[in-house]
SERO-348599 format. One record per atom (N, C-alpha, C, CB): residue number from 1; residue in one letter; x, y, z. Coordinates in steps of 0.001 Angstrom, whole numbers. Glycine has a CB too. Example, Ala and Ser with C-alpha at 12.3 -4.5 7.8 and 13.67 -1.06 7.14 Angstrom:
! residues 2
i/aa/east/north/up
1/A/13190/-5690/7800
1/A/12300/-4500/7800
1/A/13200/-3300/7800
1/A/11308/-4473/9046
2/S/12850/-2250/7080
2/S/13670/-1060/7140
2/S/12900/30/7870
2/S/14084/-598/5725
END
This chain:
! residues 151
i/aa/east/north/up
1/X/125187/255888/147229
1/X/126285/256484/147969
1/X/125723/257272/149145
1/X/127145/257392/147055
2/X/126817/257520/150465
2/X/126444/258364/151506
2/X/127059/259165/151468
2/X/126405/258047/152593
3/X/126717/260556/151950
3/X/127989/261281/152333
3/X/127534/261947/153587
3/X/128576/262364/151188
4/X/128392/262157/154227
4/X/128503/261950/155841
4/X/129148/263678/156277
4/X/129895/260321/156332
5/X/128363/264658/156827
5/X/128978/265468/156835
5/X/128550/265997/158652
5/X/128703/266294/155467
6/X/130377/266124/159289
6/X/130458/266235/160658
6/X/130905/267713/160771
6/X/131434/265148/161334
7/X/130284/268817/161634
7/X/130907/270005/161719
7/X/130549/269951/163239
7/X/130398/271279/160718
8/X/131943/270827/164036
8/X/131303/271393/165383
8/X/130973/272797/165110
8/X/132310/271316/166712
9/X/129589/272505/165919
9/X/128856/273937/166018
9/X/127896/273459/166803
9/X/128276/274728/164646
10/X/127278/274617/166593
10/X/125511/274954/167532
10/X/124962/274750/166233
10/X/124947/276895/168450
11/X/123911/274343/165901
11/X/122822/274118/165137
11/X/121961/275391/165455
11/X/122143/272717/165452
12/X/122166/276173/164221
12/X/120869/277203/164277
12/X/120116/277347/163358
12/X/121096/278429/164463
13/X/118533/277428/163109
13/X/117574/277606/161971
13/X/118142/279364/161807
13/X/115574/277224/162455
14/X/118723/279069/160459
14/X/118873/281248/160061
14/X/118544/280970/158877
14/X/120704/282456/160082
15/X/119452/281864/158338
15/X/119366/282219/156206
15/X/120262/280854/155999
15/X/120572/284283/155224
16/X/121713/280447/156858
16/X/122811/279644/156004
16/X/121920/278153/156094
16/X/124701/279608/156841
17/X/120816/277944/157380
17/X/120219/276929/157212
17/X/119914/276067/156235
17/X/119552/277128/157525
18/X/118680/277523/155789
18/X/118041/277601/154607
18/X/118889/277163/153056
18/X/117591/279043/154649
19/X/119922/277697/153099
19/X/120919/277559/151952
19/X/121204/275838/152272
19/X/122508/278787/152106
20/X/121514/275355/153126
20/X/122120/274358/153179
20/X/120929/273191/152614
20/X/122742/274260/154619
21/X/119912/273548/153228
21/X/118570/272609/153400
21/X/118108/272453/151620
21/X/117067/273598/154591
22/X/118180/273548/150735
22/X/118041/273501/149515
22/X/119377/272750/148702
22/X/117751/274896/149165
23/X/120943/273108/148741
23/X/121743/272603/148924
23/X/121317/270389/148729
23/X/122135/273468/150290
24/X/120786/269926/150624
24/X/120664/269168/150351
24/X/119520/268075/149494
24/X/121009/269206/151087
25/X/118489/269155/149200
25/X/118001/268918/148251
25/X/118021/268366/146959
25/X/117839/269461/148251
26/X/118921/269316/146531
26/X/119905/268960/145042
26/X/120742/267594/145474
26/X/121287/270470/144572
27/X/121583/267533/146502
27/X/122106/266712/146338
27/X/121471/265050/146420
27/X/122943/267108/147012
28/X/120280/265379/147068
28/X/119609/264049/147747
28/X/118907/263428/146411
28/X/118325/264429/149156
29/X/119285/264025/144639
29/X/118999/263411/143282
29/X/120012/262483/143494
29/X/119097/264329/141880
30/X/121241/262602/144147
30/X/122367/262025/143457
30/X/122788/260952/144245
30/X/123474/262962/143202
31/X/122620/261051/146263
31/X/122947/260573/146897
31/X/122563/260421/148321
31/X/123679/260797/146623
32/X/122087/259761/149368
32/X/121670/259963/150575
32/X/122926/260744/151103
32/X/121241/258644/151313
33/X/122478/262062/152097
33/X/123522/262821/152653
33/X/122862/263103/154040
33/X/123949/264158/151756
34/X/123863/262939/154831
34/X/123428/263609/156158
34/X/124051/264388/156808
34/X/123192/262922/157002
35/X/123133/265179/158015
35/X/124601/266829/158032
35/X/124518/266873/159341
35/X/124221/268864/157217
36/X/125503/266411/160289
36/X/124910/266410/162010
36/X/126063/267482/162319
36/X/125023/264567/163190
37/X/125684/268101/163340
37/X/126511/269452/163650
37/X/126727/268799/165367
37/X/125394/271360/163381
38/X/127963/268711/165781
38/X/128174/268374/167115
38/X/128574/269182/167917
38/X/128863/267532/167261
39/X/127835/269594/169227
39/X/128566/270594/170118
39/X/128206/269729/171381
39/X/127992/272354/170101
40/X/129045/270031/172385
40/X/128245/269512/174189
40/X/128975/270438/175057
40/X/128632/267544/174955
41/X/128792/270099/176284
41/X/128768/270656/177320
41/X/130641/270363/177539
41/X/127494/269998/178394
42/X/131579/269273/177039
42/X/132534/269214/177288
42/X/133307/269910/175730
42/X/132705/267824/177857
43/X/133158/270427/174912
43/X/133245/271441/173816
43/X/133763/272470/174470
43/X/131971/271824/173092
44/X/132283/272762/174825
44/X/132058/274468/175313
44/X/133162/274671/176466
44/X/130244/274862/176090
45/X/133699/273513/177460
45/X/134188/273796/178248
45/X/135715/273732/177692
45/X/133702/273133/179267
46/X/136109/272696/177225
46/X/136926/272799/176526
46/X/137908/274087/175899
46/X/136372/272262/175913
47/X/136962/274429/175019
47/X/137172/275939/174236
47/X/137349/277147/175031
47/X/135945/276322/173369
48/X/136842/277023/176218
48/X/137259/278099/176702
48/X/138613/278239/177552
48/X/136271/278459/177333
49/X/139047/276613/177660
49/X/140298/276531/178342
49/X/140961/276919/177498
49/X/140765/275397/178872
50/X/141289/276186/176242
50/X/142521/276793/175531
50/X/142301/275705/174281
50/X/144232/276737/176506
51/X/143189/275926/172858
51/X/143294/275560/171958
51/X/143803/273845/172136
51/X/144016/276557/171346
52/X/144617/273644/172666
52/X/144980/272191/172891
52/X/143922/271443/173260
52/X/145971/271986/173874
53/X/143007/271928/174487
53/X/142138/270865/174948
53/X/140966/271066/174192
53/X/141863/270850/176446
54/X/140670/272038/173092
54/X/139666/271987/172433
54/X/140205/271192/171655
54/X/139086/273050/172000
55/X/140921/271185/170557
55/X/141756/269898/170192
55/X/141490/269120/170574
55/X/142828/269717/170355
56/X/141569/268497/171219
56/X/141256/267106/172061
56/X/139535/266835/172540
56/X/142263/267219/173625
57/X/138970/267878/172131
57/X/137866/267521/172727
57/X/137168/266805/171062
57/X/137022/269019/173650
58/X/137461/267972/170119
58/X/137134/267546/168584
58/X/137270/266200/168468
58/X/138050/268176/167484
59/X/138662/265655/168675
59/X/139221/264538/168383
59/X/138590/263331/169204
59/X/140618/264717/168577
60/X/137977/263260/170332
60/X/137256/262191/170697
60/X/135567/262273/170282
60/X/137519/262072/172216
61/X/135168/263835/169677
61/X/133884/263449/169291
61/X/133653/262796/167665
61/X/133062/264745/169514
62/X/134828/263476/167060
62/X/134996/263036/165670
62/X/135399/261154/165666
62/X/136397/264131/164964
63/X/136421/261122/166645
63/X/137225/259405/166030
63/X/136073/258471/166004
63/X/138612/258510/167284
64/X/134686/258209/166912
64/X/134203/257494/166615
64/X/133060/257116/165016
64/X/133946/257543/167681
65/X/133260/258729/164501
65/X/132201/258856/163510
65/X/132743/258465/162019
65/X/131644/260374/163551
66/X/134706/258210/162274
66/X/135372/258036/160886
66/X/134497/256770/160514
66/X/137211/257770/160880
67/X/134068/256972/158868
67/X/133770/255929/157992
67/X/134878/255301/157294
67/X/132899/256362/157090
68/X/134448/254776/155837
68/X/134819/254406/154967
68/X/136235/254985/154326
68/X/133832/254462/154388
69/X/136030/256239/154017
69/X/136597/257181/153329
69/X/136288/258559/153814
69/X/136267/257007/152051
70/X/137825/259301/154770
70/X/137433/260464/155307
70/X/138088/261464/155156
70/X/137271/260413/156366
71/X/137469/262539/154904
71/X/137707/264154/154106
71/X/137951/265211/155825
71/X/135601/264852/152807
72/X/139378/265795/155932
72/X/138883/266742/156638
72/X/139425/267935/156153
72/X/139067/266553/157943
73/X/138537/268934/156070
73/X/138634/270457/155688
73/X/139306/270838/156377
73/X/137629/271306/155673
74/X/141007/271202/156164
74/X/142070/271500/157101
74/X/142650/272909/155872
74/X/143342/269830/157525
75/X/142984/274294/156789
75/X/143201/275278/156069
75/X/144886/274763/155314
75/X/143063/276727/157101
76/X/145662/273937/156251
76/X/147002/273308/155782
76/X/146832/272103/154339
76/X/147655/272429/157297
77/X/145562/271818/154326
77/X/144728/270976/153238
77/X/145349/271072/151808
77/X/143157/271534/153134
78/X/145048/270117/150624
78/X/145338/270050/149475
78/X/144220/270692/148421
78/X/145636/268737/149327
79/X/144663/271911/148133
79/X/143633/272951/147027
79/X/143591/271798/146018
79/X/144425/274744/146226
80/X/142259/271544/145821
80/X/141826/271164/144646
80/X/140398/272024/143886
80/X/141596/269696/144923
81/X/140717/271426/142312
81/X/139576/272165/141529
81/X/138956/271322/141773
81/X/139542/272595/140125
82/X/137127/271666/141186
82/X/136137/271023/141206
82/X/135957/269930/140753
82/X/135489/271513/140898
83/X/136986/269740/139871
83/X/137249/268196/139197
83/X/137611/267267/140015
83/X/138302/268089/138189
84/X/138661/267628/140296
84/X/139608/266974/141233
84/X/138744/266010/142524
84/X/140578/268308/141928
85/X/137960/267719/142975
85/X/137188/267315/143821
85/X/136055/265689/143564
85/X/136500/268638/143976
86/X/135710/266313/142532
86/X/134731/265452/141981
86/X/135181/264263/141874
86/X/134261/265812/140822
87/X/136484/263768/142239
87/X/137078/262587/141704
87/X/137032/261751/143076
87/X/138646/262828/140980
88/X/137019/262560/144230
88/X/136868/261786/145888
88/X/135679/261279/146016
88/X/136993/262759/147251
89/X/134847/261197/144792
89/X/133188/260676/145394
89/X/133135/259128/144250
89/X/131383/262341/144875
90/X/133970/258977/143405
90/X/134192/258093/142620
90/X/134325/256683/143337
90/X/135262/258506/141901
91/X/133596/255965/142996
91/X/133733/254010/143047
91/X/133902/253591/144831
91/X/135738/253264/141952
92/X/132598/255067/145468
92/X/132749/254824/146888
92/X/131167/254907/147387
92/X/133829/255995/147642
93/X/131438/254141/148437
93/X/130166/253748/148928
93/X/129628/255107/149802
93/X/130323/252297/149864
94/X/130672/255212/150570
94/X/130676/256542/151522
94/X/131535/257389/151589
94/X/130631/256362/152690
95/X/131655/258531/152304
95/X/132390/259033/152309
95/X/132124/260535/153453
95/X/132621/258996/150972
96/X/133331/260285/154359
96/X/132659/261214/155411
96/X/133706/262538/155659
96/X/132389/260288/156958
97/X/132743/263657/155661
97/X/133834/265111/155833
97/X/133491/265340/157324
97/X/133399/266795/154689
98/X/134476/266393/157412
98/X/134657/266919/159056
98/X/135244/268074/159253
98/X/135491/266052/159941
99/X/134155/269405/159282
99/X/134953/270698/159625
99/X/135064/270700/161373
99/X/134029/272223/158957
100/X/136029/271152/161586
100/X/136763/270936/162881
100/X/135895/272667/163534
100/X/139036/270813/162632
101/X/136214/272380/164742
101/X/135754/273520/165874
101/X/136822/275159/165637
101/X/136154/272640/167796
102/X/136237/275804/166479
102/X/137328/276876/165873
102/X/138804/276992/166135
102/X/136945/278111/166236
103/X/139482/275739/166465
103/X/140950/275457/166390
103/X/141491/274564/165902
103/X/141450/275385/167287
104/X/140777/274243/164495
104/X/140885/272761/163692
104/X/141251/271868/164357
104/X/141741/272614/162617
105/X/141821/270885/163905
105/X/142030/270070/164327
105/X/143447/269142/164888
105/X/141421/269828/163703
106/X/143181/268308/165475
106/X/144691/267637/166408
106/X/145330/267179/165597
106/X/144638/266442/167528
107/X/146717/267024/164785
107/X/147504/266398/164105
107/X/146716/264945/164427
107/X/149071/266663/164497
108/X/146611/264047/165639
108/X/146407/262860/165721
108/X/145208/262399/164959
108/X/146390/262583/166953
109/X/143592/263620/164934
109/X/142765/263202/164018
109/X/143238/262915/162427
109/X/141805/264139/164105
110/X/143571/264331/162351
110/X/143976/264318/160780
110/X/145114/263201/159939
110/X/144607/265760/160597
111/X/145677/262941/161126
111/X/146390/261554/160745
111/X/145542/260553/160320
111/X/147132/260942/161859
112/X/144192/260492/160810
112/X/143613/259039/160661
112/X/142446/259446/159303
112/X/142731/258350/162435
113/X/142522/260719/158440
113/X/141628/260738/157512
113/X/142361/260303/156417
113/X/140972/261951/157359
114/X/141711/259901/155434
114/X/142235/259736/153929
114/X/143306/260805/153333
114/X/140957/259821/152965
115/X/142011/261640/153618
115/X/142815/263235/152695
115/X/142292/264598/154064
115/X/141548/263764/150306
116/X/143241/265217/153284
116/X/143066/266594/154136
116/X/143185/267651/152818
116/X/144485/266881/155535
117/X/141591/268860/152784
117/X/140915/268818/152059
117/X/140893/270714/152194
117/X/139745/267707/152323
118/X/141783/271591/151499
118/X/141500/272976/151937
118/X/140743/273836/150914
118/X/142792/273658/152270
119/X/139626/274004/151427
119/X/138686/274903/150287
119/X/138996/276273/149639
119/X/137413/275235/150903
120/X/139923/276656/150323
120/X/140421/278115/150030
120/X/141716/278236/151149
120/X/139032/279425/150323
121/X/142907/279249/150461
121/X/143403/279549/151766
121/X/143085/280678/152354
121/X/144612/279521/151809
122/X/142077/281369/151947
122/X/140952/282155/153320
122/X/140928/281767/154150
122/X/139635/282288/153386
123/X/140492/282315/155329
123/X/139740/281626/156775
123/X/138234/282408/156257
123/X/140578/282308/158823
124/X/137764/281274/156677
124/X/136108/281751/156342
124/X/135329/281022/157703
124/X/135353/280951/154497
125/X/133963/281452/158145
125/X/133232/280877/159567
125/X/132991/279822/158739
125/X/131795/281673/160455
126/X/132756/278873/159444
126/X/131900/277814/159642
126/X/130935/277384/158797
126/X/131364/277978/160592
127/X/130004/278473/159035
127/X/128597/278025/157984
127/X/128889/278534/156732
127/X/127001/278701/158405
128/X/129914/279216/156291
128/X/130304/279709/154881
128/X/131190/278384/154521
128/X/131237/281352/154831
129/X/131694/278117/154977
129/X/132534/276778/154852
129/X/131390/275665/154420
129/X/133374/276326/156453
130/X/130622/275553/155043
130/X/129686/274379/155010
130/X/128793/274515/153875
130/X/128858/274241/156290
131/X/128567/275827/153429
131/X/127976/276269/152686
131/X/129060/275860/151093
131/X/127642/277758/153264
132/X/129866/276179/151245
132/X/131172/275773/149912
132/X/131239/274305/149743
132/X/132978/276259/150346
133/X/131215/273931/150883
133/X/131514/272470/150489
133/X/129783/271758/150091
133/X/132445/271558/152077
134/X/129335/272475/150584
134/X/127848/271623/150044
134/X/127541/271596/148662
134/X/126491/272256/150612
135/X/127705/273357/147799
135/X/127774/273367/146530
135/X/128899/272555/145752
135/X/127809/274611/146269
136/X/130298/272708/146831
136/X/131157/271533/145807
136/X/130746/269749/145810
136/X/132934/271586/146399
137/X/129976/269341/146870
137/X/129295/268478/146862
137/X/128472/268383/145599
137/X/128718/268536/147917
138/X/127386/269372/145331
138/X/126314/269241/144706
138/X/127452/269292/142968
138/X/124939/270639/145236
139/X/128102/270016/143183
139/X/129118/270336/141572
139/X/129640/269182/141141
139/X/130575/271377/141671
140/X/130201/268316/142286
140/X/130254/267441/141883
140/X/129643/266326/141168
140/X/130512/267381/142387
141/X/128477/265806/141891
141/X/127872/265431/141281
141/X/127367/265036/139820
141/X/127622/265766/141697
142/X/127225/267138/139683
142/X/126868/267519/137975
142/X/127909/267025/137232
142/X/126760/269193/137536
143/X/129551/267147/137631
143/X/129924/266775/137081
143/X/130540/265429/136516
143/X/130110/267366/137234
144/X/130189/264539/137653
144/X/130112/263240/136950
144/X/128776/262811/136823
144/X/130870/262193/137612
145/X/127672/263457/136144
145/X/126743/263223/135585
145/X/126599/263638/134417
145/X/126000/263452/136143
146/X/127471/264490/134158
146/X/127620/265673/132613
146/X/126473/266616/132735
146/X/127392/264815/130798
147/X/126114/267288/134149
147/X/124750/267880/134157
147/X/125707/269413/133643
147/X/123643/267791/135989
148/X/124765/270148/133149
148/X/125149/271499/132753
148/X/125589/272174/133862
148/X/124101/272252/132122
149/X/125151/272252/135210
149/X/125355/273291/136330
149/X/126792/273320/136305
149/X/124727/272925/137848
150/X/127492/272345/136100
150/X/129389/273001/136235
150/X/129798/273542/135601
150/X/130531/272349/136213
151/X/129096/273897/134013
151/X/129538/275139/133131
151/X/129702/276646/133265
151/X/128829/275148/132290
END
């Protein structure tokens, strides 16, 4: 299995790095994963115009990267438990997530994912986000392996 994980941001080596990099560690027993963080020069410009055209900027860097089966972390999203969760990685080859920029995302993306996927109804940054979903990644796993860590 792949799992495909798209966030906009800046890529920075810190502490949440570090968390993530161990993170994919664990997970890379269970499954090839890859974690590309997208920002550019039409982002940045974007974002500072206004929420719509950042919108729109997400939405043409994301549409070309939809796979197989696609997850986006939307705060309007469907709360699920770890089970639940665990049940989106089932009898699939791939499967690709997408935390959106800091004005989520365009109705028109989120139209074209599978599921829309809310980790909490907190607002939390970015790398705490990425950070949740990596351990529910890795939880998963355990738990369709019957590994002890989901106890």
């Amino acid at each position: 299995m792949t799992i495909k994980i798209y966030t906009i941001e800046k890529l920075k080596k810190d502490n949440f790095y570090d968390i993530i990099l161990d993170y994919k560690k664990m997970i890379s027993k269970f499954a090839k994963i890859e974690d590309r963080a997208i920002f550019s020069k039409d982002i940045a410009k974007a974002q500072s115009i206004g929420e719509a055209e950042a919108k729109r900027a997400y939405t043409k860097a994301f549409l070309p990267l939809l796979g197989d089966f696609n997850v986006a972390l939307d705060v309007k999203g469907k709360e699920l438990d770890s089970f639940q969760f665990s049940e989106l990685f089932k009898d699939r080859a791939s499967l690709s997530f997408f935390i959106g920029g800091a004005y989520g995302f365009e109705d028109e993306f989120l139209r074209k994912c599978d599921i829309k996927v809310s980790l909490s109804r907190l607002t939390m940054g970015h790398k705490i986000a990425k950070i949740v979903l990596f351990e529910q990644i890795y939880r998963a796993f355990t738990i369709l392996n019957n590994h002890p860590y989901h106890k």
